[in-house]
TIZA-706515 format. One record per residue (C-alpha): residue number from 1; residue in one letter; x, y, z. Coordinates in nm, 2 decimals, padded with zeros to 4 digits, always signed. Example, Ala and Ser with C-alpha at 12.3 -4.5 7.8 and 13.67 -1.06 7.14 Angstrom:
2
{1 'A' {+01.23 -00.45 +00.78}}
{2 'S' {+01.37 -00.11 +00.71}}
//
This chain:
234
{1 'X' {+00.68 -02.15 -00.92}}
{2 'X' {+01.00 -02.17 -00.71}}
{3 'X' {+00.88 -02.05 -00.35}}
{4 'X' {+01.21 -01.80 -00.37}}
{5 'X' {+01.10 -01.67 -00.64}}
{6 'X' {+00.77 -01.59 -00.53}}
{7 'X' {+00.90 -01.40 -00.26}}
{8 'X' {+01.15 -01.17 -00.40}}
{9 'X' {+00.92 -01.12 -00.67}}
{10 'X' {+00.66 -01.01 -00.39}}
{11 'X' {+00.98 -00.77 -00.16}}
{12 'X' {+01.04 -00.65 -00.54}}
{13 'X' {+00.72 -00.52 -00.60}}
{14 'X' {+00.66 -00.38 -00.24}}
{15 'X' {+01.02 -00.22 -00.33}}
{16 'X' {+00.84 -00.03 -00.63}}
{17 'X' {+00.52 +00.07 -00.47}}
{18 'X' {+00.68 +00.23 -00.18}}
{19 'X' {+00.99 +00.40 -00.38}}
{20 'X' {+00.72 +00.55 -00.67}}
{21 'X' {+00.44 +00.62 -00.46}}
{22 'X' {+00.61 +00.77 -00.12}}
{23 'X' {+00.88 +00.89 -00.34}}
{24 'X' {+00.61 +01.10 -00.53}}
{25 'X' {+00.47 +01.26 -00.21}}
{26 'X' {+00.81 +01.31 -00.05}}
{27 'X' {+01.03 +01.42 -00.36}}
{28 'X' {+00.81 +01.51 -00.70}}
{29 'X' {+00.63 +01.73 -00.46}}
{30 'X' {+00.89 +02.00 -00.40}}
{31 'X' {+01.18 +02.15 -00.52}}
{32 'X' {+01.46 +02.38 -00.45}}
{33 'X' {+01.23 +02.68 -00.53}}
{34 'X' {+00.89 +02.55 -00.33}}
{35 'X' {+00.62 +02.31 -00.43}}
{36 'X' {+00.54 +02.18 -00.78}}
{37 'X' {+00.21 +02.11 -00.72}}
{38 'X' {+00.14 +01.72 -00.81}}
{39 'X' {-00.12 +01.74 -00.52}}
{40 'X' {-00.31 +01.41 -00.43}}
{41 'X' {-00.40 +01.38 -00.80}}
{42 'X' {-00.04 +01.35 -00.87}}
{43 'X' {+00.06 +01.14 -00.53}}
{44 'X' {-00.26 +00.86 -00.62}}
{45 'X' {-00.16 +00.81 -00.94}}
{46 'X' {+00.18 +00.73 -00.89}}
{47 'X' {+00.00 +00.46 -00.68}}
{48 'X' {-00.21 +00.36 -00.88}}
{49 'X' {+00.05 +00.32 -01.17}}
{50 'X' {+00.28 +00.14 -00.95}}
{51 'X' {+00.05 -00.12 -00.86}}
{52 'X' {-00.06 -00.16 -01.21}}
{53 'X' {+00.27 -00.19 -01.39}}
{54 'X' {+00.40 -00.45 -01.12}}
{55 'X' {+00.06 -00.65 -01.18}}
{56 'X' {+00.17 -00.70 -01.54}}
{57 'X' {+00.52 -00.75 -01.39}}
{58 'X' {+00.52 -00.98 -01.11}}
{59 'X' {+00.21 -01.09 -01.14}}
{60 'X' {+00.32 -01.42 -01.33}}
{61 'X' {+00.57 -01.54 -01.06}}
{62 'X' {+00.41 -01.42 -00.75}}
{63 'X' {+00.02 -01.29 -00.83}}
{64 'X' {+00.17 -00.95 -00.74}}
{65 'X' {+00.03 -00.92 -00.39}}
{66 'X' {+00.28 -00.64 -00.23}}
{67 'X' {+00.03 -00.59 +00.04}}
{68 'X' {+00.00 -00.78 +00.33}}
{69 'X' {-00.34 -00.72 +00.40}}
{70 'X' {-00.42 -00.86 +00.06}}
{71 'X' {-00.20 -01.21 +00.14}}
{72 'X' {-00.34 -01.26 +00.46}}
{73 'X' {-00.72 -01.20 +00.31}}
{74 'X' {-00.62 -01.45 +00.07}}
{75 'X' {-00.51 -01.70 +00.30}}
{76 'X' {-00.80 -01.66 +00.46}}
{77 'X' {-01.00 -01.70 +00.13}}
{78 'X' {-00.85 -02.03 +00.07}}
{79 'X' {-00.60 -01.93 -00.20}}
{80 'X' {-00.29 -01.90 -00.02}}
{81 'X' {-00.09 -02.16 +00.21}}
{82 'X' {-00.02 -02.04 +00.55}}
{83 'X' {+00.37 -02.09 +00.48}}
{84 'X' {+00.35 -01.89 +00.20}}
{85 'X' {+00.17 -01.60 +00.36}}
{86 'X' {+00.43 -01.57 +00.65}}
{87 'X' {+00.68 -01.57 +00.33}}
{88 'X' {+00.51 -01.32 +00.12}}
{89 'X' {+00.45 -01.10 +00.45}}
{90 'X' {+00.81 -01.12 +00.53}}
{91 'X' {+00.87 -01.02 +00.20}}
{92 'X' {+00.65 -00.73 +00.13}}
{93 'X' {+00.76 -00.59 +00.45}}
{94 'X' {+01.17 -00.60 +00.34}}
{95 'X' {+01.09 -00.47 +00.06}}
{96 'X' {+00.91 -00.15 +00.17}}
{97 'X' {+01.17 -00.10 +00.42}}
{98 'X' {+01.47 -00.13 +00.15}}
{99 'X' {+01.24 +00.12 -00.03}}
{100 'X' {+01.21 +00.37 +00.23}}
{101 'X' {+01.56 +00.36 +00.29}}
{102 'X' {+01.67 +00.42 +00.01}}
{103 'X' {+01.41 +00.71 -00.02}}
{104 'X' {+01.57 +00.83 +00.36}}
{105 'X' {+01.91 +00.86 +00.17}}
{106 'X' {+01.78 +01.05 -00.19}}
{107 'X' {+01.56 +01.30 +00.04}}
{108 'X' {+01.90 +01.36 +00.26}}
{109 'X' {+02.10 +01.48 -00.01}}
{110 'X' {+01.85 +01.78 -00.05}}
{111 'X' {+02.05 +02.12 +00.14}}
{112 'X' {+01.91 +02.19 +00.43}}
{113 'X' {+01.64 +01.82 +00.46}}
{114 'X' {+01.48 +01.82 +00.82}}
{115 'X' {+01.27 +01.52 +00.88}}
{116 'X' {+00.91 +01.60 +00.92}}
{117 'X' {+00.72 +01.49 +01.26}}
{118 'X' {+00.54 +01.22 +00.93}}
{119 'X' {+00.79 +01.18 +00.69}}
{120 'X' {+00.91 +01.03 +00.36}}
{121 'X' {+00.49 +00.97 +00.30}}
{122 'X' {+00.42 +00.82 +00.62}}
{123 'X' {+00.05 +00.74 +00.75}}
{124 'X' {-00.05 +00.92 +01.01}}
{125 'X' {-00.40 +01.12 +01.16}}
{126 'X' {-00.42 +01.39 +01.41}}
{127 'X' {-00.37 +01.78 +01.46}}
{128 'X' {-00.07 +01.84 +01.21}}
{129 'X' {-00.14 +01.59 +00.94}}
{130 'X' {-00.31 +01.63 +00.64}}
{131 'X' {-00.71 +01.76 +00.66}}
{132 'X' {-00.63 +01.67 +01.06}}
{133 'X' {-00.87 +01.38 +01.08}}
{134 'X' {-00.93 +01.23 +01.40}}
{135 'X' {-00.87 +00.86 +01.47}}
{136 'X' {-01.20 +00.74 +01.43}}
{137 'X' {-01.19 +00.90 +01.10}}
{138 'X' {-00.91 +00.74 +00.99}}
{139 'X' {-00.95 +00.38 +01.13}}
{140 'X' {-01.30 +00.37 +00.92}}
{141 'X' {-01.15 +00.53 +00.62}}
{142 'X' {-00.85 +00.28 +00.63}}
{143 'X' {-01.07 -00.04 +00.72}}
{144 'X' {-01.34 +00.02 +00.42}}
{145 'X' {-01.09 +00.10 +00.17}}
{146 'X' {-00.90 -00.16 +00.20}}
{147 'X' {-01.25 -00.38 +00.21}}
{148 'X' {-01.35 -00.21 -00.09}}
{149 'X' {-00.98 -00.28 -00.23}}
{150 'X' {-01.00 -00.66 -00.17}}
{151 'X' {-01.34 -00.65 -00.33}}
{152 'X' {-01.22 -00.55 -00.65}}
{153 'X' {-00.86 -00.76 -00.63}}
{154 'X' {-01.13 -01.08 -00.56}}
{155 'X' {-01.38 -01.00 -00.84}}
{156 'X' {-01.13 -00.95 -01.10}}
{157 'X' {-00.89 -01.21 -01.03}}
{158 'X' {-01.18 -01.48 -01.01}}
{159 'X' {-01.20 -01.79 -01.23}}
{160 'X' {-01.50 -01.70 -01.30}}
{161 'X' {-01.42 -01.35 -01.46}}
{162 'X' {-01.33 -01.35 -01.85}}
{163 'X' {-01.12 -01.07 -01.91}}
{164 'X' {-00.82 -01.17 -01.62}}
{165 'X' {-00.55 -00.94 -01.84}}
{166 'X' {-00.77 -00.61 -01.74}}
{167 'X' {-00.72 -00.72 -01.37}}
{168 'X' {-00.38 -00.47 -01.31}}
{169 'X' {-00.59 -00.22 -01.45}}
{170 'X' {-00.89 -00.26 -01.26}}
{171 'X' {-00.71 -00.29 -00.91}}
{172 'X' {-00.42 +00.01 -01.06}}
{173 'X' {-00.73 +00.20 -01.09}}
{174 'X' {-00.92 +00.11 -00.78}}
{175 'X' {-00.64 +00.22 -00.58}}
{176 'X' {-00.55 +00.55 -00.75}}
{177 'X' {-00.96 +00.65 -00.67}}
{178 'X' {-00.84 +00.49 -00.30}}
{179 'X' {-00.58 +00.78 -00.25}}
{180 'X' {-00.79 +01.07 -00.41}}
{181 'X' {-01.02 +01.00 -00.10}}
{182 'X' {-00.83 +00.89 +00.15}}
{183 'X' {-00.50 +01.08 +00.14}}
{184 'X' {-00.62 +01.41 +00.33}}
{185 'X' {-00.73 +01.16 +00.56}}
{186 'X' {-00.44 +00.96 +00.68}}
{187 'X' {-00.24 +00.97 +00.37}}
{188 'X' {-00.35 +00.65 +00.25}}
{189 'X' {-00.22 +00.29 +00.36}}
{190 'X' {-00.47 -00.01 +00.28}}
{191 'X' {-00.13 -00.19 +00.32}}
{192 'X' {+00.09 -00.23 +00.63}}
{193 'X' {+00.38 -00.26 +00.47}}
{194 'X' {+00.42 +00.05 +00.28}}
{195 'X' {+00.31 +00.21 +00.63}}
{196 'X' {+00.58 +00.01 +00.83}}
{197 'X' {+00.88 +00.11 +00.59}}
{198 'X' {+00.86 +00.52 +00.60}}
{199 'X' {+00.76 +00.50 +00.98}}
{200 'X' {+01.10 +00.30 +01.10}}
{201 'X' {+01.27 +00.59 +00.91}}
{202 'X' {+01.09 +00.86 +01.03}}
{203 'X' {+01.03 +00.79 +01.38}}
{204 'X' {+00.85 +01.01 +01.62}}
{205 'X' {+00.44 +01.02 +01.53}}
{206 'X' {+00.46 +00.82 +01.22}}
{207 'X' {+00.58 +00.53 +01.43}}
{208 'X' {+00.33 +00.55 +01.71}}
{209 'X' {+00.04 +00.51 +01.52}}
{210 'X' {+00.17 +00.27 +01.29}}
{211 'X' {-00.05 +00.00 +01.47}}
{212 'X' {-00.34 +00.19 +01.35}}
{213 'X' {-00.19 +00.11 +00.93}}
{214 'X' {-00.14 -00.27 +01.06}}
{215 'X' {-00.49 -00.35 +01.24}}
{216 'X' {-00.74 -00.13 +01.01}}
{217 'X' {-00.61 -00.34 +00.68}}
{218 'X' {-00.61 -00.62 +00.80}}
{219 'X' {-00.94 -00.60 +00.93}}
{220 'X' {-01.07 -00.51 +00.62}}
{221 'X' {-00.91 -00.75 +00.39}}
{222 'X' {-01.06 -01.00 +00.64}}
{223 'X' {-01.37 -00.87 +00.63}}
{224 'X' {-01.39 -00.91 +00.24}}
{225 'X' {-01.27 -01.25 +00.26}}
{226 'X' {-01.58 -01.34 +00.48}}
{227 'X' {-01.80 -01.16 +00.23}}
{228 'X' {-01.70 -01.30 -00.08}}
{229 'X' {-01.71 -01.65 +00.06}}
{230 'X' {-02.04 -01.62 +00.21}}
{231 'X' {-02.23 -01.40 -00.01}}
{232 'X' {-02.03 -01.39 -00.38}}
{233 'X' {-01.85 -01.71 -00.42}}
{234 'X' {-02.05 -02.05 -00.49}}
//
Protein backbone atom coordinates (compact mmCIF):
# COMPACT_ATOMS: atom_id res chain seq x y z
CA UNK A 1 0.00 0.00 0.00
CA UNK A 2 1.00 3.50 -1.03
CA UNK A 3 2.86 4.98 2.12
CA UNK A 4 0.37 8.21 1.64
CA UNK A 5 -2.29 6.33 1.89
CA UNK A 6 -1.30 4.63 4.99
CA UNK A 7 -1.01 7.69 6.58
CA UNK A 8 -4.10 9.61 5.95
CA UNK A 9 -5.88 6.54 6.44
CA UNK A 10 -4.07 6.46 9.98
CA UNK A 11 -4.84 10.95 10.73
CA UNK A 12 -8.40 9.74 9.33
CA UNK A 13 -9.02 7.32 11.84
CA UNK A 14 -7.36 9.32 14.79
CA UNK A 15 -9.85 12.09 13.26
CA UNK A 16 -12.90 9.71 14.20
CA UNK A 17 -11.78 8.43 17.48
CA UNK A 18 -11.17 11.75 18.91
CA UNK A 19 -14.39 13.66 17.22
CA UNK A 20 -16.90 10.46 18.51
CA UNK A 21 -15.33 9.69 21.62
CA UNK A 22 -14.29 13.34 23.14
CA UNK A 23 -17.25 14.62 21.25
CA UNK A 24 -19.50 12.18 23.30
CA UNK A 25 -18.09 13.40 26.73
CA UNK A 26 -18.00 17.07 25.71
CA UNK A 27 -21.35 17.41 23.68
CA UNK A 28 -23.87 14.12 24.09
CA UNK A 29 -23.36 14.76 27.70
CA UNK A 30 -25.28 17.95 28.11
CA UNK A 31 -27.76 20.03 26.78
CA UNK A 32 -29.41 23.36 26.89
CA UNK A 33 -31.60 22.11 29.90
CA UNK A 34 -28.68 20.17 32.00
CA UNK A 35 -27.10 16.78 31.61
CA UNK A 36 -28.47 13.79 29.63
CA UNK A 37 -26.88 11.38 31.41
CA UNK A 38 -24.72 9.05 28.90
CA UNK A 39 -22.29 8.73 31.98
CA UNK A 40 -19.01 6.63 31.41
CA UNK A 41 -21.17 3.81 30.02
CA UNK A 42 -22.18 6.09 27.37
CA UNK A 43 -18.55 8.08 26.95
CA UNK A 44 -16.66 4.25 26.69
CA UNK A 45 -18.78 3.10 24.26
CA UNK A 46 -18.49 5.70 21.88
CA UNK A 47 -14.91 4.57 22.21
CA UNK A 48 -15.10 1.52 21.91
CA UNK A 49 -17.40 1.78 18.70
CA UNK A 50 -15.12 4.21 17.19
CA UNK A 51 -12.26 2.06 17.33
CA UNK A 52 -14.20 -0.81 16.08
CA UNK A 53 -15.90 0.63 13.03
CA UNK A 54 -12.45 2.28 11.82
CA UNK A 55 -10.87 -1.34 12.27
CA UNK A 56 -13.24 -2.60 9.70
CA UNK A 57 -12.52 0.71 7.96
CA UNK A 58 -9.04 1.51 7.69
CA UNK A 59 -7.83 -1.45 8.72
CA UNK A 60 -7.10 -2.68 5.07
CA UNK A 61 -5.00 0.35 4.01
CA UNK A 62 -3.29 1.16 7.19
CA UNK A 63 -3.88 -1.82 10.01
CA UNK A 64 -5.89 0.96 11.74
CA UNK A 65 -3.44 1.87 14.37
CA UNK A 66 -4.79 5.60 15.44
CA UNK A 67 -2.64 5.34 18.53
CA UNK A 68 0.71 6.02 18.83
CA UNK A 69 1.54 4.02 21.60
CA UNK A 70 0.28 1.09 19.63
CA UNK A 71 2.72 2.05 16.36
CA UNK A 72 5.55 2.60 18.38
CA UNK A 73 4.91 -0.89 20.38
CA UNK A 74 4.75 -2.27 17.02
CA UNK A 75 7.91 -1.04 15.80
CA UNK A 76 9.27 -2.21 18.52
CA UNK A 77 7.68 -5.75 17.93
CA UNK A 78 9.25 -5.98 14.64
CA UNK A 79 6.15 -5.18 12.59
CA UNK A 80 6.59 -1.76 11.68
CA UNK A 81 9.57 0.19 9.84
CA UNK A 82 10.93 3.07 11.79
CA UNK A 83 10.00 5.52 8.75
CA UNK A 84 6.70 4.37 8.85
CA UNK A 85 6.16 4.90 12.63
CA UNK A 86 7.45 8.57 12.59
CA UNK A 87 4.73 8.72 9.60
CA UNK A 88 1.92 7.08 11.31
CA UNK A 89 2.77 9.16 14.55
CA UNK A 90 2.80 12.29 12.63
CA UNK A 91 -0.32 11.29 11.35
CA UNK A 92 -2.34 10.16 14.28
CA UNK A 93 -1.37 13.25 16.02
CA UNK A 94 -2.89 15.67 12.94
CA UNK A 95 -5.54 14.02 12.98
CA UNK A 96 -6.66 14.22 16.66
CA UNK A 97 -5.80 17.79 16.56
CA UNK A 98 -8.05 18.51 13.29
CA UNK A 99 -10.56 16.58 15.50
CA UNK A 100 -10.40 18.63 18.55
CA UNK A 101 -10.68 21.57 16.60
CA UNK A 102 -13.27 21.07 15.01
CA UNK A 103 -14.87 19.88 18.30
CA UNK A 104 -13.44 23.53 19.94
CA UNK A 105 -15.68 25.20 17.20
CA UNK A 106 -19.13 22.86 17.55
CA UNK A 107 -18.85 23.29 21.50
CA UNK A 108 -18.45 27.27 20.93
CA UNK A 109 -21.47 27.73 19.22
CA UNK A 110 -23.38 26.55 22.46
CA UNK A 111 -24.78 30.26 24.36
CA UNK A 112 -22.94 30.99 26.99
CA UNK A 113 -19.62 27.87 26.34
CA UNK A 114 -16.80 28.67 28.98
CA UNK A 115 -13.90 26.38 28.57
CA UNK A 116 -13.43 24.12 31.49
CA UNK A 117 -9.94 24.10 33.50
CA UNK A 118 -9.94 20.05 31.35
CA UNK A 119 -11.88 20.56 28.41
CA UNK A 120 -13.38 19.16 25.26
CA UNK A 121 -12.56 15.37 27.11
CA UNK A 122 -9.09 16.10 28.00
CA UNK A 123 -6.96 13.71 30.32
CA UNK A 124 -6.17 14.97 33.30
CA UNK A 125 -5.71 13.75 37.41
CA UNK A 126 -5.82 15.88 40.48
CA UNK A 127 -8.32 17.78 42.89
CA UNK A 128 -11.01 18.93 40.30
CA UNK A 129 -11.07 16.06 37.81
CA UNK A 130 -13.09 13.22 37.80
CA UNK A 131 -12.95 10.71 41.11
CA UNK A 132 -9.73 13.26 41.85
CA UNK A 133 -7.17 10.51 41.59
CA UNK A 134 -3.75 11.37 42.47
CA UNK A 135 -0.79 11.00 39.97
CA UNK A 136 0.42 7.86 41.01
CA UNK A 137 -3.09 6.65 40.46
CA UNK A 138 -3.25 7.68 37.25
CA UNK A 139 0.24 6.91 35.78
CA UNK A 140 -0.38 3.03 36.88
CA UNK A 141 -3.90 3.13 35.64
CA UNK A 142 -2.71 4.64 32.19
CA UNK A 143 0.54 2.38 31.83
CA UNK A 144 -1.46 -1.09 32.53
CA UNK A 145 -4.23 -0.31 30.43
CA UNK A 146 -2.56 0.47 27.69
CA UNK A 147 -0.31 -2.93 28.39
CA UNK A 148 -3.39 -4.76 28.70
CA UNK A 149 -4.57 -2.92 25.41
CA UNK A 150 -1.51 -3.98 23.32
CA UNK A 151 -2.03 -7.41 24.77
CA UNK A 152 -5.22 -7.95 23.14
CA UNK A 153 -4.34 -5.74 19.73
CA UNK A 154 -1.14 -8.47 19.55
CA UNK A 155 -3.06 -11.68 20.33
CA UNK A 156 -5.73 -11.00 17.91
CA UNK A 157 -4.02 -9.59 15.13
CA UNK A 158 -1.41 -12.62 15.26
CA UNK A 159 -0.74 -15.04 12.30
CA UNK A 160 -1.30 -17.45 14.41
CA UNK A 161 -4.90 -16.53 15.42
CA UNK A 162 -7.86 -18.02 13.15
CA UNK A 163 -10.60 -15.79 13.40
CA UNK A 164 -8.49 -12.20 12.20
CA UNK A 165 -12.15 -10.61 11.12
CA UNK A 166 -13.32 -10.70 15.01
CA UNK A 167 -10.07 -8.57 15.75
CA UNK A 168 -12.10 -4.83 15.56
CA UNK A 169 -14.38 -6.41 17.75
CA UNK A 170 -12.12 -7.77 20.24
CA UNK A 171 -9.90 -4.59 20.56
CA UNK A 172 -13.54 -2.23 20.09
CA UNK A 173 -14.43 -4.08 23.06
CA UNK A 174 -11.26 -4.14 25.05
CA UNK A 175 -11.16 -0.58 24.99
CA UNK A 176 -14.82 0.24 25.85
CA UNK A 177 -14.07 -2.16 29.29
CA UNK A 178 -10.71 0.31 29.18
CA UNK A 179 -12.90 3.46 29.80
CA UNK A 180 -15.55 1.90 32.17
CA UNK A 181 -12.44 1.63 34.58
CA UNK A 182 -10.34 4.16 33.87
CA UNK A 183 -12.43 7.27 33.02
CA UNK A 184 -13.13 8.45 36.79
CA UNK A 185 -9.51 8.06 36.96
CA UNK A 186 -7.91 10.29 34.40
CA UNK A 187 -10.57 10.11 31.83
CA UNK A 188 -8.95 7.61 29.90
CA UNK A 189 -5.99 8.04 27.22
CA UNK A 190 -3.96 4.71 26.38
CA UNK A 191 -3.15 6.96 23.44
CA UNK A 192 -1.21 10.18 23.22
CA UNK A 193 -2.70 11.44 20.49
CA UNK A 194 -6.19 11.72 21.47
CA UNK A 195 -4.67 13.34 24.77
CA UNK A 196 -2.46 15.92 22.77
CA UNK A 197 -5.46 17.15 20.48
CA UNK A 198 -8.12 18.45 23.35
CA UNK A 199 -5.09 19.67 25.55
CA UNK A 200 -3.61 22.25 22.69
CA UNK A 201 -7.28 23.53 22.68
CA UNK A 202 -7.97 23.66 26.15
CA UNK A 203 -4.85 24.85 27.63
CA UNK A 204 -4.36 25.49 31.24
CA UNK A 205 -4.25 21.97 33.38
CA UNK A 206 -5.00 19.74 30.50
CA UNK A 207 -1.90 20.86 28.87
CA UNK A 208 0.54 20.56 31.79
CA UNK A 209 0.05 17.14 32.38
CA UNK A 210 -0.20 16.11 29.02
CA UNK A 211 3.35 14.49 29.45
CA UNK A 212 1.81 12.27 31.86
CA UNK A 213 -0.88 10.79 28.52
CA UNK A 214 2.52 10.64 26.36
CA UNK A 215 5.09 8.74 28.74
CA UNK A 216 2.54 6.24 30.64
CA UNK A 217 1.33 4.74 26.98
CA UNK A 218 4.16 4.50 25.70
CA UNK A 219 5.52 2.74 28.41
CA UNK A 220 3.08 0.32 28.43
CA UNK A 221 2.77 -0.45 24.78
CA UNK A 222 6.53 -1.10 25.23
CA UNK A 223 6.24 -3.19 27.87
CA UNK A 224 3.81 -5.56 25.98
CA UNK A 225 6.02 -5.63 23.11
CA UNK A 226 8.88 -7.12 25.41
CA UNK A 227 6.28 -9.56 26.72
CA UNK A 228 4.86 -10.96 23.85
CA UNK A 229 8.27 -11.37 22.24
CA UNK A 230 9.84 -12.97 25.13
CA UNK A 231 7.18 -14.99 26.66
CA UNK A 232 4.10 -15.48 23.84
CA UNK A 233 5.69 -15.32 20.49
CA UNK A 234 7.92 -18.33 19.21
Amino acid sequence: MNASKKYFAEALGTFALVLFGCGAATIASVTQSGPVGIGVLGIALAFGFAVLVMVYTIGPISGCHINPAISIAMLAAGKLSAKDTLGYVIAQCIGAVAAAGLLYLLATGSAGFVMPKWGLGSNGWGAGYGGEYNMTSALIAEFVFTFLFLMVIFGTTSERHNAPMMAGLAIGISLALIHMVVIPITGTSVNPARSLGPALFSGGMALQQLWLFIVAPIAGGLCAALVRKIFIDD
